[in-house]
C-alpha positions as CSV (number, residue, x, y, z in Angstrom):
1,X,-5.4,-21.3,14.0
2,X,-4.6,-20.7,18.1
3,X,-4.0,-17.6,19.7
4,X,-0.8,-15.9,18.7
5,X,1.2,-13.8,21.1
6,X,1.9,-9.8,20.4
7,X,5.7,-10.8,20.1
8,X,4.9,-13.3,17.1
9,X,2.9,-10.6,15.6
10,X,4.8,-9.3,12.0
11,X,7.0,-6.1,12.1
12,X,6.4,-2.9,10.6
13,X,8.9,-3.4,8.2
14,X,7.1,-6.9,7.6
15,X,4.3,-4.8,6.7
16,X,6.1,-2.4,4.7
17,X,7.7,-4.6,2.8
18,X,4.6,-6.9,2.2
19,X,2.6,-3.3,1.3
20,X,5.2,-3.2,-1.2
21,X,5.7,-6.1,-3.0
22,X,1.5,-6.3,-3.2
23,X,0.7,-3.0,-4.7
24,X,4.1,-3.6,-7.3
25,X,2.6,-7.1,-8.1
26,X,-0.7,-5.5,-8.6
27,X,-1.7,-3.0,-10.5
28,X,1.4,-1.2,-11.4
29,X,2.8,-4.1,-13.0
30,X,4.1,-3.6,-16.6
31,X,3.6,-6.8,-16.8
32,X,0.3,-8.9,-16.6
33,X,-0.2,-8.0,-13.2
34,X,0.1,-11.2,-10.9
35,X,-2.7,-11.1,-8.6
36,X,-6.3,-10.9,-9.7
37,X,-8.5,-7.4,-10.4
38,X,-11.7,-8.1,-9.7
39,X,-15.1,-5.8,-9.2
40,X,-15.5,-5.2,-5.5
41,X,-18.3,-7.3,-4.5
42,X,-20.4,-4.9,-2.4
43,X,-19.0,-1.3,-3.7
44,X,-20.3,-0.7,-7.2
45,X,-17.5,1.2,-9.3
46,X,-15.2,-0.3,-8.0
47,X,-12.4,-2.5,-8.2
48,X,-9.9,-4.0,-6.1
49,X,-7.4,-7.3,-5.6
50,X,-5.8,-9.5,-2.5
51,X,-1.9,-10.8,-2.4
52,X,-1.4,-13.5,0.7
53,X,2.1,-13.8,2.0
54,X,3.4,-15.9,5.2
55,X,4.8,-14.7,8.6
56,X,7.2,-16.3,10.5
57,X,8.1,-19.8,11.6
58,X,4.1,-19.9,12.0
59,X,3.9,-18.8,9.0
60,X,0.8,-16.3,10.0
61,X,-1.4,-15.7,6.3
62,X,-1.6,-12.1,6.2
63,X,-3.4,-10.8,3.1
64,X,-3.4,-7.2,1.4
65,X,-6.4,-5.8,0.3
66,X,-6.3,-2.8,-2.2
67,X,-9.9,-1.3,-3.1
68,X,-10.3,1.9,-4.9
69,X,-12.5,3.6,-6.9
70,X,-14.9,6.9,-7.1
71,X,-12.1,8.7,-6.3
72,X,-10.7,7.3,-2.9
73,X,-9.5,3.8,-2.0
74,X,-8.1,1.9,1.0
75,X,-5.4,-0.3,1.4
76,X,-5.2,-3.2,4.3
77,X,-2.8,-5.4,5.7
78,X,-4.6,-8.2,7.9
79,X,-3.7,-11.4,10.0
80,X,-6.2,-14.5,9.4
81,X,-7.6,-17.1,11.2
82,X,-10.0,-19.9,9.6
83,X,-13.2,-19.3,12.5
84,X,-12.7,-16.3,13.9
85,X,-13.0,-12.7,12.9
86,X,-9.9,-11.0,10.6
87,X,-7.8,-8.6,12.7
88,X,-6.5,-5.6,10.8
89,X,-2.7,-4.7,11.3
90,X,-2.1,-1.7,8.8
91,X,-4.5,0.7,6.9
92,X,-3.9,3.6,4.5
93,X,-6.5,5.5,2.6
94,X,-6.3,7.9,-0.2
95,X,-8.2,10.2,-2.1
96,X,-8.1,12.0,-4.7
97,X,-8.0,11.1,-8.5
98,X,-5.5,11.4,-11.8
99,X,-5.9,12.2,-15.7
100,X,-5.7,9.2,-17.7
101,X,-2.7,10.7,-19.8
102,X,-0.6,10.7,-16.9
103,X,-1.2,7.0,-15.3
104,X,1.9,5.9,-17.2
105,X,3.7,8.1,-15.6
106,X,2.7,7.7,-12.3
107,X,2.6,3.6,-12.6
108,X,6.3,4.0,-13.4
109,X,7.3,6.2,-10.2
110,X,5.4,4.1,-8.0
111,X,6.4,1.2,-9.4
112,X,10.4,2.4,-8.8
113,X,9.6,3.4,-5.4
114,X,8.0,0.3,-4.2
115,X,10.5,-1.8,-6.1
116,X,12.8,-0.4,-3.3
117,X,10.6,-0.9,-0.3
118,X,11.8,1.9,0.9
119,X,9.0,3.8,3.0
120,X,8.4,7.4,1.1
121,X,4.8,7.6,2.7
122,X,3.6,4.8,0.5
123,X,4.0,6.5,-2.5
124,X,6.6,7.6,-4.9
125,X,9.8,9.8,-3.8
126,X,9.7,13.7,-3.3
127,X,9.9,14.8,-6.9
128,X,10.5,13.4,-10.0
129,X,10.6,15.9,-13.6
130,X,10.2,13.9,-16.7
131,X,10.6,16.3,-19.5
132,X,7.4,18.5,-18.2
133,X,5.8,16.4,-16.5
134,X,6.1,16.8,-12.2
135,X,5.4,14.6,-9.6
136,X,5.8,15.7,-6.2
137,X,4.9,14.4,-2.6
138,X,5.0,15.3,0.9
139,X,4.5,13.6,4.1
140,X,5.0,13.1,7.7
141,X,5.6,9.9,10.1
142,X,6.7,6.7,9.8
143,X,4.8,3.3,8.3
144,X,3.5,3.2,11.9
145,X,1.2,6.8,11.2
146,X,1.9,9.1,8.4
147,X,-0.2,11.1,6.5
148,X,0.8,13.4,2.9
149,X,-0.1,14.9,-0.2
150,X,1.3,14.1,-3.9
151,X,0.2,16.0,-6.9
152,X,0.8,15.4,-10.9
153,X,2.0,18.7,-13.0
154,X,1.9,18.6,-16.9
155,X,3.2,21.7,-18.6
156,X,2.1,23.8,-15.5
157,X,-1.2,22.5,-15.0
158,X,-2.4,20.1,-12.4
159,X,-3.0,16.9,-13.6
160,X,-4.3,15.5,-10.1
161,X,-3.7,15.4,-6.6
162,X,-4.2,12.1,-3.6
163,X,-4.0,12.7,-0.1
164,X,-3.3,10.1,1.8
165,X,-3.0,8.6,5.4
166,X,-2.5,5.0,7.7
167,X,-0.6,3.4,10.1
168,X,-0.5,0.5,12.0
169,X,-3.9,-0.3,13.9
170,X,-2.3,-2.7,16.1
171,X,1.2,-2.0,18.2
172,X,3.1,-4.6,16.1
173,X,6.3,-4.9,17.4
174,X,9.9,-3.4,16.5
175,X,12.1,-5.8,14.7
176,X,14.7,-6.0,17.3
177,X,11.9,-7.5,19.9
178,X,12.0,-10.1,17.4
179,X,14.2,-13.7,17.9
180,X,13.6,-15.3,14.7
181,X,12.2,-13.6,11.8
């Protein structure tokens, strides 16, 4: 791999939409999920899976990372090189955790929202009521630096919260600095 030059770096919406299509293909999949869960190698408890996409007429391999567990978990978007070190473009961490009962629930409103690629904060949309059951999120910012809060309600009571934040760690460039992408 050579050098590559800030303009030939991928867009945020790149990113977004990458971020997207990785977490949808991943765990909140109805379907078998098409990227592999494994046990993180060096974080016991927890668990965590990769999805490689292309960039460009270089085609760039940038690969999503999603680790969670204990309660918190971080998501990464970075560019590799064979031989020199990974640079990270994107990172978003959350905390927080769920009841079991409502994981369903929640795999189906994230699943909607990221089937869209729409940004929302990276999660699902404001609120969504499903009989009694309440999801609801907040946040601020673009996919460049956001931060929020999204909570699970079940006949009044809480059924967990996640906080989140992320952003670009890199100034990738706007899609209109791009020529051809």
């Amino acid at each position: 791999m050579y050098p590559v030059a800030f303009e030939d770096l991928p867009t945020a919406e790149f990113l977004h939409g990458m971020y997207c299509r990785g977490m949808r293909y991943g765990w909140v999949s109805e379907e078998k999920p098409t990227v592999r869960l494994q046990e993180h190698p060096l974080l016991t408890g927890c668990t965590s899976f990769q999805y490689d996409e292309f960039y460009g007429e270089d085609r760039l391999p940038i690969r999503l990372t999603d680790t969670w567990g204990a309660g918190q978990g971080c998501t990464t978007l970075e560019l590799l090189s064979l031989g020199v070190p990974r640079t990270l473009l994107w990172a978003m961490h959350c905390s927080g955790s769920y009841d079991r009962a409502v994981f369903p629930f929640l795999k189906k409103i994230l699943s909607q929202s990221w089937s869209t690629e729409k940004f929302q904060g990276c999660r699902g949309p404001a609120l969504v009521r499903q009989g009694t059951t309440i999801y609801r999120r907040t946040f601020t910012g673009t996919f460049k630096h956001f931060d929020g809060t999204e909570n699970i309600w079940r006949n009044g009571c809480e059924m967990g919260t996640h906080t989140f934040w992320g952003g670009t760690l890199l100034n990738v460039p706007p899609a209109a600095m791009k020529k051809n992408s």
